[in-house]
C-alpha positions in Angstrom: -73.7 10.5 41.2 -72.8 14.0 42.0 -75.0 16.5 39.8 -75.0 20.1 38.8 -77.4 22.5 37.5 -76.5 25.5 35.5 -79.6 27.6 34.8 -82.3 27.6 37.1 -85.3 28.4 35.1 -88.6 25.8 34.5 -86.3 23.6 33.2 -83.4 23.5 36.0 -86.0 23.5 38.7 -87.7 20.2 36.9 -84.2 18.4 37.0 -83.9 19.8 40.6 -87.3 17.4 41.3 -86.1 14.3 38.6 -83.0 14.5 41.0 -85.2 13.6 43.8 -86.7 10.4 42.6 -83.4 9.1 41.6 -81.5 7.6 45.3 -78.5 7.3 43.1 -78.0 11.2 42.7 -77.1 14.2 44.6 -77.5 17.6 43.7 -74.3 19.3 44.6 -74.8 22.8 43.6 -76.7 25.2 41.1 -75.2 27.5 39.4 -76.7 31.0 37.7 -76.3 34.3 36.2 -78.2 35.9 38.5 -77.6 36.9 42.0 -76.8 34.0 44.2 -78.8 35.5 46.6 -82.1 36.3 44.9 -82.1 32.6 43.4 -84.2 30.2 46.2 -84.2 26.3 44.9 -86.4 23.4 46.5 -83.2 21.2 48.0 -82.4 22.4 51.7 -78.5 22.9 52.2 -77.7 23.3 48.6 -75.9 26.3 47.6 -76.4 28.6 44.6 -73.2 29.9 43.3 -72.2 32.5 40.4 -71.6 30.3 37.1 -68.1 31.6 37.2 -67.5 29.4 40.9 -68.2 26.5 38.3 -65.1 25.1 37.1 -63.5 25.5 40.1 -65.6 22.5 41.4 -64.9 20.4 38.7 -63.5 17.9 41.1 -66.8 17.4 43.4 -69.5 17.3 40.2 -69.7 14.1 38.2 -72.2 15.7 35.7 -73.4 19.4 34.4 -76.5 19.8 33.3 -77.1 22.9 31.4 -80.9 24.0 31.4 -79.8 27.2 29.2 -81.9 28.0 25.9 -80.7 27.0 22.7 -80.8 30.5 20.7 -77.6 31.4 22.7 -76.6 29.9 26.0 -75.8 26.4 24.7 -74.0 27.0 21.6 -71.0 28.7 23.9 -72.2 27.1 27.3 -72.0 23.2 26.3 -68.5 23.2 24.4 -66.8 25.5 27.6 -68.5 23.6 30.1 -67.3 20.3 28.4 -64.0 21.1 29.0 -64.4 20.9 32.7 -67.6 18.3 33.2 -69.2 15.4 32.0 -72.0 17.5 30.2 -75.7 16.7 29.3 -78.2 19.5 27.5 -81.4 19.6 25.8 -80.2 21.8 22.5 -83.2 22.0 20.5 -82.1 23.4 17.4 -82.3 20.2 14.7 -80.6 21.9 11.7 -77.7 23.0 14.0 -77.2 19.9 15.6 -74.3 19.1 13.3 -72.4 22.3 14.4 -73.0 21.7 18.0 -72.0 18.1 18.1 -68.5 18.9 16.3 -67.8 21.5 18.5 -68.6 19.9 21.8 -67.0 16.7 20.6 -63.9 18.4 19.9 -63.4 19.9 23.6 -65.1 17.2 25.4 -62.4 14.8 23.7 -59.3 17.2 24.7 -60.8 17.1 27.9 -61.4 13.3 28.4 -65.4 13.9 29.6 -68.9 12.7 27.8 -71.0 15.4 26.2 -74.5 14.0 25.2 -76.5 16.6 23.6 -80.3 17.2 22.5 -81.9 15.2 25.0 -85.3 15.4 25.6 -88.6 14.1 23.9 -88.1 16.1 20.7 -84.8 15.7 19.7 -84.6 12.9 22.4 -87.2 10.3 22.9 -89.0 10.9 19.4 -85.8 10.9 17.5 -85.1 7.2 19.3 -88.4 6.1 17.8 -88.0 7.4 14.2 -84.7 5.4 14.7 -86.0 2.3 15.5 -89.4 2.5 13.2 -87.1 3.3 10.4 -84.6 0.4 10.7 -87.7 -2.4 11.4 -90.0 -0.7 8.5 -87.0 0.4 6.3 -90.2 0.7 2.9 -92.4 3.5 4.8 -93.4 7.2 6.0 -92.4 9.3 9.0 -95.0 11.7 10.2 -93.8 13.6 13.6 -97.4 15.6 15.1 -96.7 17.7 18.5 -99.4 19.1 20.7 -101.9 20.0 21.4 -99.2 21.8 24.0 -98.0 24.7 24.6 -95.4 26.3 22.6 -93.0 28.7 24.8 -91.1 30.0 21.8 -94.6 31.1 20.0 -95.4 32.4 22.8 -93.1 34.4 23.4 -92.8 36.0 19.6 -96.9 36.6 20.4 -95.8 38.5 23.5 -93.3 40.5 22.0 -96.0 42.3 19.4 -96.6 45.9 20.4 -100.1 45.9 22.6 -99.6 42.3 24.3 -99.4 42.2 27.8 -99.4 38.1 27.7 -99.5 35.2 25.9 -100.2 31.4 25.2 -99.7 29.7 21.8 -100.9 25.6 21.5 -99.8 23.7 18.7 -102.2 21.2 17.3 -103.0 18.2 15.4 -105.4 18.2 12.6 -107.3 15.2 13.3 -108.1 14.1 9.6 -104.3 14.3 8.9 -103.5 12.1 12.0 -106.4 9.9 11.0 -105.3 9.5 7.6 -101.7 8.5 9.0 -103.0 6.5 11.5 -105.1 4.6 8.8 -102.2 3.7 6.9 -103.2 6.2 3.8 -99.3 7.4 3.4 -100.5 10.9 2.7 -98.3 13.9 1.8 -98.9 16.5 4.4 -98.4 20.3 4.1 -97.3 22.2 7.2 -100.5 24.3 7.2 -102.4 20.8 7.1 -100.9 19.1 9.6 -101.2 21.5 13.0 -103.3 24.3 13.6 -102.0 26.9 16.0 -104.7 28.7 18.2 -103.5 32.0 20.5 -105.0 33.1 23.9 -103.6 37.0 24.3 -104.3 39.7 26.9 -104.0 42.6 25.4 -102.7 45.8 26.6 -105.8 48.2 27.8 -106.7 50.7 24.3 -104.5 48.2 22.1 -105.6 47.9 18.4 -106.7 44.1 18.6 -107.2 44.1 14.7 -103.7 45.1 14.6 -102.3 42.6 16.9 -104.2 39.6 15.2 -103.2 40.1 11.7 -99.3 40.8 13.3 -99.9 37.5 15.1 -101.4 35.5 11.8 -99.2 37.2 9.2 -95.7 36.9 11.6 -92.8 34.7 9.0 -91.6 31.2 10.5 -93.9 31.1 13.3 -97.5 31.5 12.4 -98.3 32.6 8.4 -98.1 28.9 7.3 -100.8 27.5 9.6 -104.3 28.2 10.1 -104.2 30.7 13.0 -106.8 31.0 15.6 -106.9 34.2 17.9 -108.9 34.7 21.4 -108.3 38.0 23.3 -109.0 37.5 26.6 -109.1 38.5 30.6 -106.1 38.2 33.0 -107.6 36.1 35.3 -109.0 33.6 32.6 -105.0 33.9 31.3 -104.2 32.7 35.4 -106.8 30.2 35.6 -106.6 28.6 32.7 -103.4 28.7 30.9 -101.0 28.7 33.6 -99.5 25.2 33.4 -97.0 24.2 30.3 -98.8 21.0 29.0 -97.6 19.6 25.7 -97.0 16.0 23.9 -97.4 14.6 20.4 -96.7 11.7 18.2 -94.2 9.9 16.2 -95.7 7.9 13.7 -94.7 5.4 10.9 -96.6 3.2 8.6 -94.3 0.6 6.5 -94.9 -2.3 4.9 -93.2 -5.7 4.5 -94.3 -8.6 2.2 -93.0 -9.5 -1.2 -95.0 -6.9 -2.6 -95.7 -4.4 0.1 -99.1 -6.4 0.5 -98.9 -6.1 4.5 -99.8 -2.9 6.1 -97.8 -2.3 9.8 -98.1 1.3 12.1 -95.6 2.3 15.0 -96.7 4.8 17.1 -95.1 6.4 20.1 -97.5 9.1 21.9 -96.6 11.0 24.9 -99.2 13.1 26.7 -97.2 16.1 29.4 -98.8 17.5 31.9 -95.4 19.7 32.2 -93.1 20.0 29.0 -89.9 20.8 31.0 -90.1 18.3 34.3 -90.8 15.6 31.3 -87.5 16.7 29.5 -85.4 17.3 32.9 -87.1 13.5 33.7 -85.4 12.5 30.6 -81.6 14.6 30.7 -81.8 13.3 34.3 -81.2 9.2 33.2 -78.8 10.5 30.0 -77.1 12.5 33.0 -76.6 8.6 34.6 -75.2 7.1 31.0 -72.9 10.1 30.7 -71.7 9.1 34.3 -71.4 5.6 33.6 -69.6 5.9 30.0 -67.2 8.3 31.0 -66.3 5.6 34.2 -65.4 3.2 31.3 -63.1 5.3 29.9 -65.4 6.8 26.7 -65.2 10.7 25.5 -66.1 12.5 23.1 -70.0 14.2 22.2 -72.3 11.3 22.1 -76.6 11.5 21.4 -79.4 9.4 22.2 -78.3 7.1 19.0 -75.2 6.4 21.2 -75.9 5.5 24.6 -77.4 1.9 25.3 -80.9 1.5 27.1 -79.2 0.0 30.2 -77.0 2.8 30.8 -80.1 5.6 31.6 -81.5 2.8 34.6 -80.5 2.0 37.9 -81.4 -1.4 37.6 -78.7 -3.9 37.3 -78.7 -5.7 34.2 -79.8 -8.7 35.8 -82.9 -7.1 37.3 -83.7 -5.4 33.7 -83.5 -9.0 32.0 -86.0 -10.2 34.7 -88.5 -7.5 34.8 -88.5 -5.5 31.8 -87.0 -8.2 28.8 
């Protein structure tokens, strides 16, 4: 399989390394806004190329993958890409999902190519599980925990406050909430009671820091519904010990079966990341090899994780699947 990479941020260069471990893929090309030439990638003899030398390679590319971010790039990037490519992207936004799927279906369909959006661990791998827990426990509760990880979108609405030179934000689990779930106790969760959310900031030198905690703590959507913790500290403890982007979580569901409900059952999926985005380029990497394979047999159209069958992301045959994995 012939891949592409458009974007070449955490995320592209973590499908550039997924692409490695796969003998079945190439990389082919990356692709970027930026200048070609101040853009240096892992893969010798690869070469980075203007996005706008994209479509004219449509015939040497079996599959795009678009490491863009979901606020903007993918909206317009995934539906024009589509039209050219078998497509695969990580859009994170769940209550636009809708939106996005109708409009890449729509052009991937005119264009006869696979688009298979929101791929990753969350929508991705943890939207498979609530799947499959709700259809085997269909009389039961969904509880979804992430962390304790760090969020890049928190962070960076702490790093945009007046005064803060940088910021990390980690999202985590209240452990007597994911004790009571894991318990079986069905209880109805709040969002402060669920994660806590603690900040490590370096502040600019003179800043007001009461000022910039009570901005951090107060700030709509992203922090005034949880309890908030706030450290202000060095550089150099910022370098040493918040560099990486580690994250995970938790899907969880607790269902009962019996004639009447008497029989207690919990499915958990956990996932522990020592790096958020070469976990989720791992990931778009196998949907990049379904979106290869379904397209071969002749499918378009926008597709998700719901659509594409296990075998399709390996490249195992099915006979060496049924004999080492069934």
């Amino acid at each position: 399989m012939r891949i592409g990479i458009l974007g070449y941020g955490n995320l592209g260069r973590g499908v550039e390394c997924a692409v490695k471990q796969n003998p079945d893929m190439e990389l082919v090309a990356v692709f970027t806004r930026r200048n070609p030439e101040t853009v240096q990638i892992l893969t010798p003899g690869v070469p980075v190329l203007s996005i706008n030398e994209a479509e004219k390679m449509q015939d040497q590319i079996d599959v795009l993958i678009l490491c863009g971010g979901s606020a903007t790039d993918l909206p317009v990037q995934t539906p024009a890409f589509a039209k050219y490519f078998n497509v695969v992207d990580s859009f994170d936004t769940h209550a636009k999902i809708p939106e996005h799927f109708a409009a890449v279906d729509t052009a991937a369909k005119a264009a006869g190519k696979i688009g298979i959006i929101s791929v990753g661990w969350d929508p991705g791998m943890f939207s498979l599980n609530r799947m499959y827990a709700n259809a085997i426990l269909p009389d039961g509760c969904d509880y979804t925990f992430w962390g304790k990880g760090v969020s890049q979108g928190h962070s960076d609405a702490v790093r945009r406050i007046a005064g803060v030179k940088d910021a990390r934000q980690y999202t985590i689990p209240v452990p007597e909430a994911l004790e009571a779930v894991r318990n079986g106790q069905n209880p109805v969760l709040s969002t402060r009671q669920k994660h806590t959310r603690e900040c490590f900031v370096v502040a600019e030198e003179g800043a007001d820091l009461a000022r910039i905690e009570n901005e951090i703590k107060t700030m709509p959507n992203y922090f005034s519904d949880y309890d908030t913790t706030v450290h202000f500290i060095s550089e150099e403890e910022m370098k040493q010990n918040h560099s990486g982007i580690p994250h995970g979580g938790m899907v969880i569901r607790s269902g009962k079966t019996g004639t009447q409900g008497e029989n207690q059952h919990i499915i958990e999926y956990s996932l522990k990341l020592d790096s958020n985005p070469e976990f989720t380029a791992s990931v778009i990497v196998a949907y990049a090899r379904a979106a290869f394979r379904m397209n071969q047999e002749g499918q378009t159209g926008c597709k998700t994780v719901f659509d594409v069958p296990p075998a399709y992301l390996s490249a195992a045959s099915g006979e060496e699947l049924r004999k080492n994995l069934l």
